[in-house]
N, CA, C and O atoms as a DFTB+ gen file, in Angstrom:
488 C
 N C O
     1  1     114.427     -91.437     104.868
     2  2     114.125     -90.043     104.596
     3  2     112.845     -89.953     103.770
     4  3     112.742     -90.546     102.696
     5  1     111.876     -89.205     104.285
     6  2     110.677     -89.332     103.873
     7  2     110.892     -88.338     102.311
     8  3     111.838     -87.560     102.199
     9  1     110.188     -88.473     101.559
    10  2     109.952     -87.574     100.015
    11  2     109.067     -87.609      99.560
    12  3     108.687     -88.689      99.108
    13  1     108.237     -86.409      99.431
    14  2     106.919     -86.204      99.012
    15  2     107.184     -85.479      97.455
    16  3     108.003     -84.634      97.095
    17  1     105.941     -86.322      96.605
    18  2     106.632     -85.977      95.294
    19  2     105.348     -84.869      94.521
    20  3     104.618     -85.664      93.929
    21  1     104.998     -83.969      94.376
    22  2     103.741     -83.049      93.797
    23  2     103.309     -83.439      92.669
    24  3     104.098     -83.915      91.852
    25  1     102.121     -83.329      92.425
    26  2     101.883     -83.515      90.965
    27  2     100.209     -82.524      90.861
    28  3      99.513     -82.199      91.823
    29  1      99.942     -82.242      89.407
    30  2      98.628     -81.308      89.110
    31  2      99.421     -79.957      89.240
    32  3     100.565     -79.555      89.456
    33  1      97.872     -79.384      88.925
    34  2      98.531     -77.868      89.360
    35  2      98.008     -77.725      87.763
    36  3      97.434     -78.459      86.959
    37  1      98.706     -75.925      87.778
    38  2      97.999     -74.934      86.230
    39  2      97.624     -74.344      86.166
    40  3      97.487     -73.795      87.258
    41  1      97.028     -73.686      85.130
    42  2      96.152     -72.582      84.830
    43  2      95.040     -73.329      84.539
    44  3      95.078     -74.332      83.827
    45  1      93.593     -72.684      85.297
    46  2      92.570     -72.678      85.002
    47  2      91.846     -71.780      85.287
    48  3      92.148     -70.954      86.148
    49  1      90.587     -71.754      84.531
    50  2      89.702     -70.274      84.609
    51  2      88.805     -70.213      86.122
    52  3      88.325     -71.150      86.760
    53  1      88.794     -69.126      86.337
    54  2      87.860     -68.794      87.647
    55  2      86.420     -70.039      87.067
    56  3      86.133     -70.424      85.934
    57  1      85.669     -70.428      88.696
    58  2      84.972     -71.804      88.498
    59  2      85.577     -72.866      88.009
    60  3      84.642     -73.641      87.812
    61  1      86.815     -73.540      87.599
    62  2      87.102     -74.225      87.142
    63  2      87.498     -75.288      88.576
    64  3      87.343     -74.987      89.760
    65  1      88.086     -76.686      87.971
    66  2      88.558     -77.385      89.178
    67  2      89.867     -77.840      88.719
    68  3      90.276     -77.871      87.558
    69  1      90.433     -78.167      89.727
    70  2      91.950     -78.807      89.533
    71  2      92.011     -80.158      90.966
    72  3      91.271     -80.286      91.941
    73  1      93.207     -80.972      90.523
    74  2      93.609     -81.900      91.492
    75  2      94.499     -82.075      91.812
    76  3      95.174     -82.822      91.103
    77  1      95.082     -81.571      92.980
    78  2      96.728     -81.578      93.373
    79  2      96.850     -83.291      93.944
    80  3      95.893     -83.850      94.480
    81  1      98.007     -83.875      93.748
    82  2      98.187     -85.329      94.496
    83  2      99.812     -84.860      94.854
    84  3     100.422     -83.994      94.228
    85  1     100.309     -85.580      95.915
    86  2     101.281     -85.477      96.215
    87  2     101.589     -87.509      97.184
    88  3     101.110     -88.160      98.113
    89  1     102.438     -87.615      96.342
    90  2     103.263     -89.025      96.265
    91  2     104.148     -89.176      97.591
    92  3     105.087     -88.394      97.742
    93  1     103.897     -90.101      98.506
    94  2     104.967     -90.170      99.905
    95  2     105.658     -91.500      99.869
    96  3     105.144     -92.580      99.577
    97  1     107.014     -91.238     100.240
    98  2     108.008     -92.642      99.986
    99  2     108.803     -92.713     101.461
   100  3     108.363     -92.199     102.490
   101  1     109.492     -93.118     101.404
   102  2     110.668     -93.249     102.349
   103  2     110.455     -93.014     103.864
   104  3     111.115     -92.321     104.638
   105  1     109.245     -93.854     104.106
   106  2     108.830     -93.356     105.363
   107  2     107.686     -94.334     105.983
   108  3     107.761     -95.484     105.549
   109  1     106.892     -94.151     106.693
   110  2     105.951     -95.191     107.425
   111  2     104.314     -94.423     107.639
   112  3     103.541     -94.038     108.517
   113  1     104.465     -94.539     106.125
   114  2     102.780     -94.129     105.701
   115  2     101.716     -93.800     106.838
   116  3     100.936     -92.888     106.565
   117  1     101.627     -94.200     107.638
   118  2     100.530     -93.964     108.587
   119  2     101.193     -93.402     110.008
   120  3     100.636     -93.492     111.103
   121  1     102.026     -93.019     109.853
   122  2     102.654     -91.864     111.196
   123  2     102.222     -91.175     110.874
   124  3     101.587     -90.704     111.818
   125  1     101.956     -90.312     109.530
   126  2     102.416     -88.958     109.407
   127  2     100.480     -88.352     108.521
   128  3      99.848     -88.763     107.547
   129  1     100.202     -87.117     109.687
   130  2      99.232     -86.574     108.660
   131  2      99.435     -85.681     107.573
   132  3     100.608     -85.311     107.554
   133  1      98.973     -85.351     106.958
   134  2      99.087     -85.052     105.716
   135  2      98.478     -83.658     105.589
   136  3      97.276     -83.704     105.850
   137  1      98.946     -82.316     105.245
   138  2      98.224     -81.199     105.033
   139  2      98.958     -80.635     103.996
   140  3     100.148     -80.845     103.756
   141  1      98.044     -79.770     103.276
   142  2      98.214     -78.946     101.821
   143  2      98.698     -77.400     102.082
   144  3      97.574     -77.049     101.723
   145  1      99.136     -76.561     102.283
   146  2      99.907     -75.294     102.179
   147  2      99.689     -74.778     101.401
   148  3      99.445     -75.546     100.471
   149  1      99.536     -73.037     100.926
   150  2      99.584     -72.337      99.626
   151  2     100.460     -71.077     100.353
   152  3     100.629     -70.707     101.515
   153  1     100.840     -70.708      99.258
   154  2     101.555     -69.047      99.764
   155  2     101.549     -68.389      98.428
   156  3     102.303     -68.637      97.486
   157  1     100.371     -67.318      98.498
   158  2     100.434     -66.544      97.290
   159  2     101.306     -65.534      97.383
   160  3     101.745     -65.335      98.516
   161  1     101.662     -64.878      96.573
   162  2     102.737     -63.672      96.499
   163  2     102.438     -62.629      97.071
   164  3     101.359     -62.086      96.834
   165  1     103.209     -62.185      97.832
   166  2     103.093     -61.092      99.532
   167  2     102.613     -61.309     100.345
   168  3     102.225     -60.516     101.203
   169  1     102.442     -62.943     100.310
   170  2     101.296     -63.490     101.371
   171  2     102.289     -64.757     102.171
   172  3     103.085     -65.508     101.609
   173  1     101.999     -64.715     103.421
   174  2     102.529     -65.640     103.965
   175  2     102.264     -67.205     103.998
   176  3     101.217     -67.448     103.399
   177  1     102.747     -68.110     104.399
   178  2     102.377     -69.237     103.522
   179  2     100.972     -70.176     104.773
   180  3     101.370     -70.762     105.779
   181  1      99.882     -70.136     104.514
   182  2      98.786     -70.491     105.220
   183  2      98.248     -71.844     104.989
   184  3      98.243     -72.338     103.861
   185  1      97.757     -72.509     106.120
   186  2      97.643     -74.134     105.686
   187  2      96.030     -74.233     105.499
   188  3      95.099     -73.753     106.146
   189  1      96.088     -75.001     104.421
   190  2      94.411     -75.107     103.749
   191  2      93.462     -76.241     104.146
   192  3      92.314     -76.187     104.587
   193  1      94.308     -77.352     103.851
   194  2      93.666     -78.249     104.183
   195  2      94.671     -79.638     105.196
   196  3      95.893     -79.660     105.053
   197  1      94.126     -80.457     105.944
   198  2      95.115     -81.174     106.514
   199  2      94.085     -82.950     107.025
   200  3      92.893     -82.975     107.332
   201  1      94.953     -84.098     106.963
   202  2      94.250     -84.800     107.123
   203  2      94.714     -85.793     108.086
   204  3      95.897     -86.132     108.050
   205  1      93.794     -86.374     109.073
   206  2      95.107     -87.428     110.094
   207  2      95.246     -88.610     109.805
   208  3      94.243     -89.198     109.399
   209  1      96.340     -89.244     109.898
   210  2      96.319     -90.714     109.557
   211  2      94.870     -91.750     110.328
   212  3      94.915     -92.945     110.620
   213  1      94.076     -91.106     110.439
   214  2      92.778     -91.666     110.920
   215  2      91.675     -90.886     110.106
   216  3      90.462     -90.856     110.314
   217  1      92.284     -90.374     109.298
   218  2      91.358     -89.877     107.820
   219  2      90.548     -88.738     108.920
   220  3      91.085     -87.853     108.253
   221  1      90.020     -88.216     109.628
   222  2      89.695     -86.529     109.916
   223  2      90.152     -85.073     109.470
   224  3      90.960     -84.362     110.067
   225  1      89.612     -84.838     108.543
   226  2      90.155     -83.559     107.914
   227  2      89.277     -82.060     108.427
   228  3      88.064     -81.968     108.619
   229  1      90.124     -81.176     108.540
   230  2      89.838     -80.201     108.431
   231  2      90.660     -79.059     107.697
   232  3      91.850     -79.134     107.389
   233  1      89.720     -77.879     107.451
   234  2      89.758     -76.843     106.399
   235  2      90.206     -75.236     106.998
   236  3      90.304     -74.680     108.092
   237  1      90.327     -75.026     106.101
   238  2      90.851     -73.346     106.034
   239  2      89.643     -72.436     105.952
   240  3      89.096     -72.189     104.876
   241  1      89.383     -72.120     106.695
   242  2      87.217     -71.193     107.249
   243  2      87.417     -70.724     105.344
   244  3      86.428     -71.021     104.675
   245  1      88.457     -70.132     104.655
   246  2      88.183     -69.230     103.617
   247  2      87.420     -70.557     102.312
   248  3      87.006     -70.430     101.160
   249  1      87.492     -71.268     102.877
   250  2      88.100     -72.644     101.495
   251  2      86.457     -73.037     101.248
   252  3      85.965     -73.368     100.170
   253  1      85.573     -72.873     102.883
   254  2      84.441     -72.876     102.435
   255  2      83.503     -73.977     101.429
   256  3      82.691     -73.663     100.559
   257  1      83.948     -75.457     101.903
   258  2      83.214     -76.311     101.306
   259  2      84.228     -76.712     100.023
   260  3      84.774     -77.814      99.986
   261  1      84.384     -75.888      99.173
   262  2      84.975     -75.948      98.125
   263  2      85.960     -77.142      97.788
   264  3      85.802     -77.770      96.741
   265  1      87.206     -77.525      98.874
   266  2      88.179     -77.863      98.552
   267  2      87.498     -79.321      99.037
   268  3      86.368     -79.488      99.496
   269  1      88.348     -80.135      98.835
   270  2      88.011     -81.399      99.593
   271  2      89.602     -82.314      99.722
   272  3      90.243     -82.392      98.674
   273  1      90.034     -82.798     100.641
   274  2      91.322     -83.639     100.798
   275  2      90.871     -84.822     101.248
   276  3      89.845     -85.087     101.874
   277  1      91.975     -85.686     100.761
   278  2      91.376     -87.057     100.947
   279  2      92.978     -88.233     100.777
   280  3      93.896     -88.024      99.983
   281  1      92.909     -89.240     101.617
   282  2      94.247     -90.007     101.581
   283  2      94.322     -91.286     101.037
   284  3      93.337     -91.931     101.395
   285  1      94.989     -91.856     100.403
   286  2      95.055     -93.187      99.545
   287  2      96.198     -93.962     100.780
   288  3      97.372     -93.591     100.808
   289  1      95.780     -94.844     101.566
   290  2      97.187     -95.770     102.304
   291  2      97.396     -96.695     101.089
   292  3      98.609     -96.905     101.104
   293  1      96.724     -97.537      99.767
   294  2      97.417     -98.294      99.243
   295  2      97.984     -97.966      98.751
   296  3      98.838     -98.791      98.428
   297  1      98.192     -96.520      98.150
   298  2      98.930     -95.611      97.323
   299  2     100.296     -94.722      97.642
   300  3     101.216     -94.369      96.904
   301  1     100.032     -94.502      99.098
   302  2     100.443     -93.395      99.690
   303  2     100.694     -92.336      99.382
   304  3     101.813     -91.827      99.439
   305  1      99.216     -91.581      98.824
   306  2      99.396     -90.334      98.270
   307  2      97.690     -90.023      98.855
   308  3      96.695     -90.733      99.006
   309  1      98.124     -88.053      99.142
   310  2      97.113     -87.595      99.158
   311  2      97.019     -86.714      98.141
   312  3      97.906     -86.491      97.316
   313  1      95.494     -85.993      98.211
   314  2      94.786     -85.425      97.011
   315  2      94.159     -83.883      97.519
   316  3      93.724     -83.567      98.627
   317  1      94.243     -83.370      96.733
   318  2      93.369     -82.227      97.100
   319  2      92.304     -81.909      95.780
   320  3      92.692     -81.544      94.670
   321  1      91.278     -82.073      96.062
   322  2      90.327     -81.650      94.676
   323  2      89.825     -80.229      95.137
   324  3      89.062     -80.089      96.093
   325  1      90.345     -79.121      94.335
   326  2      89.795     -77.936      94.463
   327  2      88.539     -77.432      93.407
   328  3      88.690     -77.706      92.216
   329  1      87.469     -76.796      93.774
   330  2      86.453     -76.904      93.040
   331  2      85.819     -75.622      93.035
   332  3      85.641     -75.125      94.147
   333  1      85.435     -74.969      92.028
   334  2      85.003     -73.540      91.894
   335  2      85.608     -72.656      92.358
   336  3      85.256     -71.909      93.271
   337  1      87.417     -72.665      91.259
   338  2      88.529     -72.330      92.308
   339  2      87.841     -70.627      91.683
   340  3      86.966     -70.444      90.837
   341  1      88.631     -69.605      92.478
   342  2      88.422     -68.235      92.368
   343  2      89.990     -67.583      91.937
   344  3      90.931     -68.369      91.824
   345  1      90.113     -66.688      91.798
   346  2      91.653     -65.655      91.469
   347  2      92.180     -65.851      92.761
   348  3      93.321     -66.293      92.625
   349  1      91.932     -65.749      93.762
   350  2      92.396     -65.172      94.811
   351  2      92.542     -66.741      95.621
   352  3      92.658     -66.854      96.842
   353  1      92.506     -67.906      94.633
   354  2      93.367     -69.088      95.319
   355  2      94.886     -69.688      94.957
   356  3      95.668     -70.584      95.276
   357  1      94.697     -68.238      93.821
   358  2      96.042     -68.086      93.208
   359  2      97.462     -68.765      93.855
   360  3      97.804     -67.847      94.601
   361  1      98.181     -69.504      93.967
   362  2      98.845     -69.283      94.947
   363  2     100.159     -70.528      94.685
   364  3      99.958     -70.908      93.531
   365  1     101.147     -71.154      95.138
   366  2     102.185     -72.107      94.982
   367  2     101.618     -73.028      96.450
   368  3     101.562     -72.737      97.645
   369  1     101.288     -74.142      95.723
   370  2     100.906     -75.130      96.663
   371  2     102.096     -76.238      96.935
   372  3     102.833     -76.845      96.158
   373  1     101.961     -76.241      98.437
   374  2     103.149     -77.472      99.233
   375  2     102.084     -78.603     100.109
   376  3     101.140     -78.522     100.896
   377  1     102.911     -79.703      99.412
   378  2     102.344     -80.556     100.599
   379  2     102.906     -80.750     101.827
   380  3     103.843     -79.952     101.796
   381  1     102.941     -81.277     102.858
   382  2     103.549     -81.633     103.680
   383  2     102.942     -82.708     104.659
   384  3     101.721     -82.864     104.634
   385  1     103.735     -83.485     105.549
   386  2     104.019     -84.175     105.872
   387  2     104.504     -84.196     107.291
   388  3     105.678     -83.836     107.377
   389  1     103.906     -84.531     108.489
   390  2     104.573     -84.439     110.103
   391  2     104.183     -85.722     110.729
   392  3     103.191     -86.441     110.612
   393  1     105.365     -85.793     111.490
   394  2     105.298     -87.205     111.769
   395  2     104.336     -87.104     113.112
   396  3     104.396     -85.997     113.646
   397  1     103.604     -87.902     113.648
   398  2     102.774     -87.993     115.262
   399  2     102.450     -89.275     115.649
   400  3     101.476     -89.707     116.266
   401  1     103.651     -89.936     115.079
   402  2     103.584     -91.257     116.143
   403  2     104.422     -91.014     117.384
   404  3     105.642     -91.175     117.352
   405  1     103.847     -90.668     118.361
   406  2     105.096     -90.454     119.841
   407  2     106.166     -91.160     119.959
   408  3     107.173     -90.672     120.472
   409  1     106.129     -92.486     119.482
   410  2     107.038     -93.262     120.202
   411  2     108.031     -93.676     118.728
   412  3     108.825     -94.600     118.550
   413  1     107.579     -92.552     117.818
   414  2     108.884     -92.575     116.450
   415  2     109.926     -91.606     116.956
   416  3     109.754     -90.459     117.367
   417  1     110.996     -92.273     116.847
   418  2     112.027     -91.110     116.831
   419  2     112.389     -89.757     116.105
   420  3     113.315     -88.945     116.122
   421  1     110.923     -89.968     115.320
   422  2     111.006     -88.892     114.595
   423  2     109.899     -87.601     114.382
   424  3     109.704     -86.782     113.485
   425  1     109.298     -87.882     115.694
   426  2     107.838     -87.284     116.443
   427  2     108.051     -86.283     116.295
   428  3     109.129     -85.851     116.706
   429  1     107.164     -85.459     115.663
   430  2     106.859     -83.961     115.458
   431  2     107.840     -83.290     113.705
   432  3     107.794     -82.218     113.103
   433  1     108.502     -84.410     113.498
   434  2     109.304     -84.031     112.291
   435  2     108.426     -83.573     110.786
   436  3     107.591     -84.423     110.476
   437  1     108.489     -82.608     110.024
   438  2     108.105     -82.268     109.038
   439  2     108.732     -82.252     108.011
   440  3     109.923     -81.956     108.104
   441  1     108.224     -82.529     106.809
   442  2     109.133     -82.950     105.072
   443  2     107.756     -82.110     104.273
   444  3     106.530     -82.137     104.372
   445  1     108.707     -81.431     103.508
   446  2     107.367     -80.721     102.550
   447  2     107.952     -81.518     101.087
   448  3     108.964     -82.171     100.837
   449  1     106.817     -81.114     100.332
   450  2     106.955     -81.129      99.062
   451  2     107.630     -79.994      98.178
   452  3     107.582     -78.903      98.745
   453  1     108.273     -79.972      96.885
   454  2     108.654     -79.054      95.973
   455  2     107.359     -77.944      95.780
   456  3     107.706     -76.845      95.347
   457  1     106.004     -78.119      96.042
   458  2     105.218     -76.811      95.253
   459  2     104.655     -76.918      94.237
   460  3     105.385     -77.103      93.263
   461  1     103.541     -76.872      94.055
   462  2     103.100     -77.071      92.490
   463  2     102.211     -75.755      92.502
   464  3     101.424     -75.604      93.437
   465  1     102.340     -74.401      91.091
   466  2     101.694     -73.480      90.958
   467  2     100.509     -73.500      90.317
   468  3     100.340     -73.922      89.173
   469  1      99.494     -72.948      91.197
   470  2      97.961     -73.081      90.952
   471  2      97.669     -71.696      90.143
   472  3      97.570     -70.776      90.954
   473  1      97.487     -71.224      88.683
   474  2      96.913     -69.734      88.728
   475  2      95.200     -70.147      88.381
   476  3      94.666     -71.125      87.857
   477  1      94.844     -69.252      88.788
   478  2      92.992     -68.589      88.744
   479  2      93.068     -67.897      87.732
   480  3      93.643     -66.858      88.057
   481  1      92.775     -67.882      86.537
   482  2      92.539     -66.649      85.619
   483  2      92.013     -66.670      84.664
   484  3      92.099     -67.668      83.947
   485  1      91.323     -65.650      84.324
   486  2      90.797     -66.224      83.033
   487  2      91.405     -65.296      81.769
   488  3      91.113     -65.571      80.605
């Protein structure tokens, strides 16, 4: 059973940066790509950043350079460095986790993380 563990997160002031990492266990590190989630309040929950177990990432058009994700295999943890965050990235961040090895029995399966809350404010 795969378990993704969150860590970072906080309050910081508009322009400021933060570093979300999220910890992966119980599972086979390189099936599964890796993408970051936020869902601010009245807002539905939208995916920001995402990365493939062949390290290709792509972004959320709003995120605009800013964010950057990136994957550790000796570690098995990914990262999100957010940078000249704004108010309006306000939001409860999830990691998650889907499996896309075809020939796993567990192809197409998803495990999120607990959430770690990001506020913007000054």
């Amino acid at each position: 059973q795969v378990q993704l563990v969150q860590s970072g997160g906080g309050l910081v002031q508009p322009g400021g940066s933060l570093r979300l990492s999220c910890t992966f266990s119980g599972g086979i590190w390189n099936y599964y790509d890796m993408t970051w989630y936020r869902q601010a309040p009245g807002h539905q929950r939208e995916r920001v950043a995402s990365i493939t177990v062949g390290g290709i990432a792509t972004y959320l058009d709003a995120i605009q350079a800013r964010f950057h994700i990136s994957r550790d295999g000796a570690k098995k943890m990914v990262h999100l460095q957010m940078n000249n965050l704004l108010p309006e990235d306000t939001a409860v961040y999830y990691c998650n986790a889907q499996n896309k090895y075809r020939q796993s029995p567990e192809y197409g399966k998803e495990y999120w993380g607990e959430g770690t809350l990001v506020t913007v404010s000054s």
